[in-house]
Backbone bond lengths (Angstrom), bond angles and torsions (degrees), N, CA, C in turn:
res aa  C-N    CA-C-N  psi(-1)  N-CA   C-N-CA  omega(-1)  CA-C   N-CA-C  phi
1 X - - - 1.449 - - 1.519 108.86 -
2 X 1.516 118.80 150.54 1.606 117.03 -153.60 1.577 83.00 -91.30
3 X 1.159 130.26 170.65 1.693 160.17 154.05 1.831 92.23 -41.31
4 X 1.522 95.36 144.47 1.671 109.37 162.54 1.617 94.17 -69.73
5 X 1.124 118.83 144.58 1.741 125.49 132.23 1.256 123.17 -51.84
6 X 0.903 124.23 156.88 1.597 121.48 167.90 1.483 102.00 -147.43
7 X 1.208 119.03 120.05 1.635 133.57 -152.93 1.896 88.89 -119.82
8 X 1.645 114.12 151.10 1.986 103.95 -172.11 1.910 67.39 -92.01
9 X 1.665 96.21 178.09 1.750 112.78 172.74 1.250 96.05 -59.85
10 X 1.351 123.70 -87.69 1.421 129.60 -156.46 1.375 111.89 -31.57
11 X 1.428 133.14 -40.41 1.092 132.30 -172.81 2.227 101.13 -72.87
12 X 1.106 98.10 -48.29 1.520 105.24 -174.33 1.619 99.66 -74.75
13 X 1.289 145.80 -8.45 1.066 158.37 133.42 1.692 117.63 -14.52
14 X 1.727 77.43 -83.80 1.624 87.39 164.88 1.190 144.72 -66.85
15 X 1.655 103.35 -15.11 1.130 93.20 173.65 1.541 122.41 -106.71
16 X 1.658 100.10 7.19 1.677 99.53 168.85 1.628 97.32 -75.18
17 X 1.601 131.49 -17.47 1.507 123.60 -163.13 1.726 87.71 -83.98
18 X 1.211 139.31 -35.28 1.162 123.50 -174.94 1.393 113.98 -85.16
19 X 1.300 125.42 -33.63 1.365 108.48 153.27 1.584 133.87 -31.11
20 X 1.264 116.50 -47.58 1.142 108.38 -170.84 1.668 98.48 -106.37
21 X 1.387 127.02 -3.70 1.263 123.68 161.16 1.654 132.82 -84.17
22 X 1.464 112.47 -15.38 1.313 120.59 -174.90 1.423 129.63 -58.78
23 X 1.228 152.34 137.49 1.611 129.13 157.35 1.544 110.56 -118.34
24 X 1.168 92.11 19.37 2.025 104.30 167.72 1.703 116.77 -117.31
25 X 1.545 102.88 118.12 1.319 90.46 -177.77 1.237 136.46 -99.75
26 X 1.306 104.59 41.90 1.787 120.76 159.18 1.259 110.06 -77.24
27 X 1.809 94.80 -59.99 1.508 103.02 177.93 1.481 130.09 -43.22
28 X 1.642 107.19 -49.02 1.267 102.36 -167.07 1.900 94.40 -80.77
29 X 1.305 145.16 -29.38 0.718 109.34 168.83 1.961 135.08 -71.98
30 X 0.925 108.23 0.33 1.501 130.54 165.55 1.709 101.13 -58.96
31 X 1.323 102.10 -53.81 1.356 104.66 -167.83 1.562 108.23 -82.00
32 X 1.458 126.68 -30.68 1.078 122.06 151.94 1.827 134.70 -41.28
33 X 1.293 102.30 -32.01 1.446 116.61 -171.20 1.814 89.19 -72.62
34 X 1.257 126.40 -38.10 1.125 123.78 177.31 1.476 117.94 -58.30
35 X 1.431 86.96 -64.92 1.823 97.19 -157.25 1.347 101.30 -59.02
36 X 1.497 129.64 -49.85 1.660 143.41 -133.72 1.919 75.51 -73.56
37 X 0.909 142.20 -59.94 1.585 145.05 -148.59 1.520 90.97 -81.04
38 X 0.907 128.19 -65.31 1.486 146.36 -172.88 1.611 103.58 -43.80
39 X 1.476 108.27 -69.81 1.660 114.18 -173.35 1.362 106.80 -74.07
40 X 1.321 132.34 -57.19 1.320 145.42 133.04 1.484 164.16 3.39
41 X 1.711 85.71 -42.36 1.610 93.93 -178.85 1.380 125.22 64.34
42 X 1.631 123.85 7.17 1.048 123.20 -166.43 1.850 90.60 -86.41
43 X 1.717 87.83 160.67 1.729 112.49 170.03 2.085 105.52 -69.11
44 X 1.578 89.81 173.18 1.433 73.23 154.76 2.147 130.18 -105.21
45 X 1.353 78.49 21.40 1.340 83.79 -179.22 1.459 93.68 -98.82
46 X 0.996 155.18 -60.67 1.554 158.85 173.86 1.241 104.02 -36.40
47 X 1.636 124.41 -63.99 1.643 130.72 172.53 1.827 87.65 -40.49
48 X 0.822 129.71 -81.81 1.437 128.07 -155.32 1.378 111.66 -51.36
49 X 0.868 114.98 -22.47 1.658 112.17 175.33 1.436 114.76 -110.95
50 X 1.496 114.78 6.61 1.284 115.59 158.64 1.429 104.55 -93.20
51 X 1.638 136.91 -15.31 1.470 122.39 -167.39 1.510 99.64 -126.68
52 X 1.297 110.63 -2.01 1.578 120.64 158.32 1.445 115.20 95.25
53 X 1.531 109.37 18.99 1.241 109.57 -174.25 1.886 103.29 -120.04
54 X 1.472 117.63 166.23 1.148 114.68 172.85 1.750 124.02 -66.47
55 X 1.681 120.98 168.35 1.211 112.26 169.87 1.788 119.38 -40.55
56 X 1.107 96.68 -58.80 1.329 104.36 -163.20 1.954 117.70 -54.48
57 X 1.623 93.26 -34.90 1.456 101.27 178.03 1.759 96.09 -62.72
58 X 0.756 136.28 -73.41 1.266 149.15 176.09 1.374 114.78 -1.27
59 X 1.301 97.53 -56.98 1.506 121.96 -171.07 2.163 95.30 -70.17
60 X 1.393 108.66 -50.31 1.356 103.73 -168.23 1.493 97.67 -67.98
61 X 1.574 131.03 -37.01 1.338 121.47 -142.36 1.705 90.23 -86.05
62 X 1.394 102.41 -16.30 1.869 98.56 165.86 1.567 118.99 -78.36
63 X 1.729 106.69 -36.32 1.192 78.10 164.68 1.726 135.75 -56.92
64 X 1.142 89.16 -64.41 1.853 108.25 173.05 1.430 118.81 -32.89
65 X 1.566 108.59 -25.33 1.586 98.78 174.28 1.615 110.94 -97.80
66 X 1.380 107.92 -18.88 1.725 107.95 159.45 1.763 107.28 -65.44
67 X 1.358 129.42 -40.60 1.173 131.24 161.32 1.459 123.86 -26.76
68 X 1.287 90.66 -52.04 1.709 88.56 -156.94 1.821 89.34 -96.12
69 X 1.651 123.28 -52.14 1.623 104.52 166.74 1.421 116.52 -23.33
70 X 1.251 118.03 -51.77 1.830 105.88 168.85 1.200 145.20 -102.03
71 X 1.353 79.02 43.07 2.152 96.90 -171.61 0.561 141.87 56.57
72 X 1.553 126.32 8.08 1.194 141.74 -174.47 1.872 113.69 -73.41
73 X 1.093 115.23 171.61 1.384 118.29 171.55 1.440 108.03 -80.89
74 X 1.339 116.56 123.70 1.646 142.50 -172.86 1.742 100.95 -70.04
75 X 1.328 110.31 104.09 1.591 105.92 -177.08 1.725 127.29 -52.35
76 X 1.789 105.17 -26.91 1.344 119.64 172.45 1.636 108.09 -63.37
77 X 1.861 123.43 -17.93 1.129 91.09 173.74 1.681 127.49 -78.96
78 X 1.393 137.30 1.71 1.190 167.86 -143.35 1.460 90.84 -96.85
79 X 1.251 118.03 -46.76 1.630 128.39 -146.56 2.040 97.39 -67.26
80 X 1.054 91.36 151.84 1.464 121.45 -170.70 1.598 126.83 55.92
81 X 1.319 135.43 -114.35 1.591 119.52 173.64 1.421 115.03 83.24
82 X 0.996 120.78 177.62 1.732 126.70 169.31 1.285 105.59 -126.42
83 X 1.669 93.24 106.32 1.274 132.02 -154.40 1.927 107.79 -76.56
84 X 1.792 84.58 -52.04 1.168 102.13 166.34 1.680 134.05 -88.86
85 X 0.814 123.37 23.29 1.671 138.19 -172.70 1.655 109.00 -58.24
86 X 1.411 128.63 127.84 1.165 106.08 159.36 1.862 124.75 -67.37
87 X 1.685 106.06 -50.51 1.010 119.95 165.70 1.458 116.90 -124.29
88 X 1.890 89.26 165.61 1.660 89.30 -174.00 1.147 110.32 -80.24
89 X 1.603 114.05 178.20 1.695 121.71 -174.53 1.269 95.89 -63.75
90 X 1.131 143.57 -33.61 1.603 145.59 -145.95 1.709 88.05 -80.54
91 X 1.437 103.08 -60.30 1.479 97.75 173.72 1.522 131.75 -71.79
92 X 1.072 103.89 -20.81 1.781 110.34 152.49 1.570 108.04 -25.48
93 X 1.656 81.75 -86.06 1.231 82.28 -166.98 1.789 134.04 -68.04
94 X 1.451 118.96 -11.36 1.227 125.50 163.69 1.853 88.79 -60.26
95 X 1.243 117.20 -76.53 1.525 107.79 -152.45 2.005 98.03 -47.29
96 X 0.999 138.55 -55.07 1.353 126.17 166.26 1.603 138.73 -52.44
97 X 0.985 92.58 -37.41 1.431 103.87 162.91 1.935 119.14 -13.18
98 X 1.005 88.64 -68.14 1.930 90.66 -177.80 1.652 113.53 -64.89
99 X 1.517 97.51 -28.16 1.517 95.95 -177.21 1.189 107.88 -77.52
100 X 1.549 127.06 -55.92 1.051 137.58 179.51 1.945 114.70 -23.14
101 X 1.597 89.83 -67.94 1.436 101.48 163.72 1.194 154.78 -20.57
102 X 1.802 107.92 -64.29 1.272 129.34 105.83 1.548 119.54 8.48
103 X 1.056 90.25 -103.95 2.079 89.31 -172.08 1.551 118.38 -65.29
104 X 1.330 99.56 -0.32 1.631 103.36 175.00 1.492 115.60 -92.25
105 X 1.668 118.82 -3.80 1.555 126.07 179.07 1.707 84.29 -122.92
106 X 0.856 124.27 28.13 2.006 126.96 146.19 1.378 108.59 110.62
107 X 1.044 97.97 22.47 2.033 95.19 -158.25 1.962 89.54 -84.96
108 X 1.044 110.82 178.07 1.620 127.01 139.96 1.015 131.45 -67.89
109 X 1.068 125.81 104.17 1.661 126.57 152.10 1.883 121.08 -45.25
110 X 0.927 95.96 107.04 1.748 104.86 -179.56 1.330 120.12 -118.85
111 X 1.597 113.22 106.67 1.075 125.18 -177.16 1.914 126.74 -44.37
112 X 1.041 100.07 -36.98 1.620 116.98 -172.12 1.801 101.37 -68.64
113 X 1.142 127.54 -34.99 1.364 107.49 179.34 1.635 108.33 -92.02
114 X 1.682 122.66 -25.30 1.484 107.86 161.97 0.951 129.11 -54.98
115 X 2.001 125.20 -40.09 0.945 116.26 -177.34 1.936 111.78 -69.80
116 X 1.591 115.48 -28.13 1.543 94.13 176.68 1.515 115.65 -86.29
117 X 1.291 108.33 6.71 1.939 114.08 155.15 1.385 100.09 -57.14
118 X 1.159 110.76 -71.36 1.260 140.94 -139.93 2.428 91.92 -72.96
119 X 0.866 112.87 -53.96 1.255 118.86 160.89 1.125 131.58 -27.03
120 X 1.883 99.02 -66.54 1.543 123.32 153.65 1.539 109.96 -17.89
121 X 0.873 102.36 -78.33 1.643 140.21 -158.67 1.442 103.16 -55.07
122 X 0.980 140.71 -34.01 1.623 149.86 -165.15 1.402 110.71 -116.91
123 X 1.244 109.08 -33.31 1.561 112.44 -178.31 1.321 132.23 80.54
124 X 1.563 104.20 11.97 1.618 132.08 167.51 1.093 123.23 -124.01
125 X 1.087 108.83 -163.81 1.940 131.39 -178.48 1.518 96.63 -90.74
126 X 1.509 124.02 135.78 1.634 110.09 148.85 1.498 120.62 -118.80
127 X 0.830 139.66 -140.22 1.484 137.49 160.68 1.537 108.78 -124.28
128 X 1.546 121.19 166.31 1.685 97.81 -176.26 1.348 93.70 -90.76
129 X 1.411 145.28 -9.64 1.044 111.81 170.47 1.593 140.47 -69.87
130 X 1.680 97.37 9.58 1.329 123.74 150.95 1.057 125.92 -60.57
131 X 0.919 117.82 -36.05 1.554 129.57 -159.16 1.551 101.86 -95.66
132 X 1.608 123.06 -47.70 1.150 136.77 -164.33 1.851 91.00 -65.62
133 X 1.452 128.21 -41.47 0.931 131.40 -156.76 1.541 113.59 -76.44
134 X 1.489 103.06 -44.12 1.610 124.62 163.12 1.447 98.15 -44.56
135 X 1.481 139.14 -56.66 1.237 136.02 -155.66 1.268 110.35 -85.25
136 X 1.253 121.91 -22.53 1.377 136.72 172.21 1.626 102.16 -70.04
137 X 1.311 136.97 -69.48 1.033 149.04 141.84 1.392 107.29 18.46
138 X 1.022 110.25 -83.89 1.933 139.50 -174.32 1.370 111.84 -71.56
139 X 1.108 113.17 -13.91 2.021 120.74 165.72 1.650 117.10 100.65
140 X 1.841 100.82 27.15 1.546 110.17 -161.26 1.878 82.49 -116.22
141 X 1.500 105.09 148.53 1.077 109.44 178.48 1.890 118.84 -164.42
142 X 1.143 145.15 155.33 1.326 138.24 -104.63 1.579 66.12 -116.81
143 X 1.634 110.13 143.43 1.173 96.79 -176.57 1.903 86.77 -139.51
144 X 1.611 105.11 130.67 1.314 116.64 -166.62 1.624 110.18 -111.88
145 X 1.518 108.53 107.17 1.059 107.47 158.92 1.756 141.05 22.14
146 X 1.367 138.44 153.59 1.295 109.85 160.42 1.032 111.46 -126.05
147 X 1.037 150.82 -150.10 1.614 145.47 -171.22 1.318 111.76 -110.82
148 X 1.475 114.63 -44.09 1.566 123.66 178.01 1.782 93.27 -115.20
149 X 1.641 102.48 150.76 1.271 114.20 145.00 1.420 130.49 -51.85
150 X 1.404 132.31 127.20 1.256 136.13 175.29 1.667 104.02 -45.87
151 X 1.447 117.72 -63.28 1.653 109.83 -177.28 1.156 113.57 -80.38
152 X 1.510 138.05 8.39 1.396 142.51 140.95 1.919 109.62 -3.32
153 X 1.296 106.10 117.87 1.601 95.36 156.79 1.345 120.89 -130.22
154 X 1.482 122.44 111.15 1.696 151.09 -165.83 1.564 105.04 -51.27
155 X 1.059 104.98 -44.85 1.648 105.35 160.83 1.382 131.44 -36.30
156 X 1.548 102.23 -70.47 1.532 125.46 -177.10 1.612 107.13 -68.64
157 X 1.394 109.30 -21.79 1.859 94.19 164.36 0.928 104.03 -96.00
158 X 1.111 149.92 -41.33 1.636 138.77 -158.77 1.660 89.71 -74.91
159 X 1.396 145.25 -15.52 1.280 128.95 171.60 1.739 108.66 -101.27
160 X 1.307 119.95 -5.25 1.243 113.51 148.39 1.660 120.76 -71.00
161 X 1.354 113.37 -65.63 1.095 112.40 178.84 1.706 114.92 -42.49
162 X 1.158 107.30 -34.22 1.821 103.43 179.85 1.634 107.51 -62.51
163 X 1.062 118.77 -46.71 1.707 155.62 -163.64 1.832 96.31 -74.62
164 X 1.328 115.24 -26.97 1.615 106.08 -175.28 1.499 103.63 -90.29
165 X 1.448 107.68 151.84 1.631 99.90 147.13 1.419 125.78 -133.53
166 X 1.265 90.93 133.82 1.697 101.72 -168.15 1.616 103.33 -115.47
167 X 1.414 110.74 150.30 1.492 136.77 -134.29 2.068 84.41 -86.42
């Protein structure tokens, strides 16, 4: 069986006032992870299966609500982002920018000189599916051919082709 908690008042204070003050339910379960052990006596394995989350959440959503009781910056706001990015979108789009441009007054878009912009710029190797992804990103995307012409008329070849003779 896990250890009692032992929570000071003031802290379990506050968080019986956010219990019944909350209309977000992170929060109030944050504040639950407090009170339920605190008022309670519950473990944090019991707290967790009374507010439906695992031990471990339990444990963070207590930290985070001792967090924020002392004003501190809440570590969950940190959570997600592109962690791994070489550059930011802001610089995305500066480093594309000229190309973009480019293919926007009719030109081609050509992968091989963004990616050694883009190389430049980071000071490594990337793969192009880096690059493809950056362009995807920015609202640019690989655009494939079609088989027939749109003003194509199916008629007028199938009466050429009847009309030719080939060897």
């Amino acid at each position: 069986m896990g250890r009692k908690p032992t929570v000071d008042a003031e802290l379990l204070r506050l968080a019986e006032l956010a219990v019944e003050a909350t209309e977000d339910a992170h929060e109030l379960r944050s504040a639950q992870a407090v009170f339920l052990p605190g008022r309670l006596g519950l473990t944090l394995e019991q707290t967790g299966a009374a507010i439906g989350r695992a031990r471990a959440t339990v444990v963070r959503l207590q930290a985070e609500f001792r967090a924020r009781a002392r004003g501190d910056r809440v570590a969950r706001e940190g959570w997600g982002g592109r962690r791994r990015q070489n550059l930011s979108v802001a610089q995305e789009e500066g480093l594309l920018a000229p190309f973009l441009a480019q293919a926007s007054r009719g030109g081609v878009l050509v992968v091989a000189p963004i990616k050694a912009a883009y190389e430049g710029a980071v000071g490594h190797r990337v793969p192009d599916s880096t690059i493809y992804r950056v362009l995807a990103r920015h609202g640019w995307r690989k655009v494939v051919p079609d088989r027939h012409h749109p003003n194509a008329d199916p008629q007028s070849q199938q009466l050429w082709k009847k009309n030719s003779k080939r060897p």
